[in-house]
N, C-alpha and C positions, 0 to 999 in steps of 0.2 A: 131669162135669155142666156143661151150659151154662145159667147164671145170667143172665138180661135184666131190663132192670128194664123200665117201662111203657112209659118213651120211645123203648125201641128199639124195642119189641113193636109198639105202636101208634104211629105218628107221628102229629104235631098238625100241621093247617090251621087256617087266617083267609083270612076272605071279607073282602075292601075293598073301599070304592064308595067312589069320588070326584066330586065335580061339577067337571067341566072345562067352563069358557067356559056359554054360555048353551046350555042345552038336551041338553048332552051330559054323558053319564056312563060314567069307566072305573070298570072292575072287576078285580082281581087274585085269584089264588088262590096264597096265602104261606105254604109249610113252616116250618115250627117256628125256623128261623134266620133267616127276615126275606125270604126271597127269592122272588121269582113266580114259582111253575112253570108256571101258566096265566093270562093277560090278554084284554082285549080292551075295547071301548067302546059302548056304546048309546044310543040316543034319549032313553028315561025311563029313571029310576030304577028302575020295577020290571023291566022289560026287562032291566037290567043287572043286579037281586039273581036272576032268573031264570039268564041265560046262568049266571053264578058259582056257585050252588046246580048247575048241571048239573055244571060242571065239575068241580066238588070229588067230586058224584057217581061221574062218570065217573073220574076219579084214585084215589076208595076202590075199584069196581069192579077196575079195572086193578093195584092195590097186592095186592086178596083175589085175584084170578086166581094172581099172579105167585106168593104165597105160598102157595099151592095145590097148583102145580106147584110148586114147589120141594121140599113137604114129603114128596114122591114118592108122594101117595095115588092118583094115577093109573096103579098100579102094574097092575092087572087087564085093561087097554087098552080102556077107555071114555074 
């Protein structure tokens, strides 16, 4: 029996916006142990909580693909 607890199942993200200098805003997307797997900087604020919401999006999408495929339900060949 393989036993997971929640954290390995589901890993946790954080969305960060910083205001850097006048007018400019980075944005980070931070796995559970403090690190950016995705950055980047924009003009506004909402511009950059945009980009970050995508990102994170596109990371859940890519984490559900991969765990998809792994789980070998693509066994019928669709």
């Amino acid at each position: 029996m393989n036993f997971e607890t929640d954290g390995e199942r589901f890993p946790g993200y954080d969305i960060v916006l910083k205001q850097r200098g006048r007018g400019r805003w980075k944005w980070a997307v931070c796995g559970a142990g403090g690190e950016a797997l995705m950055s980047g900087s924009e003009c506004s604020r909402a511009a950059a909580r945009y980009r970050a919401e995508r990102a994170l999006f596109l990371l859940l999408c890519a984490n559900a693909s991969r765990a998809t495929s792994a789980a070998g339900r693509h066994t019928d060949g669709l």
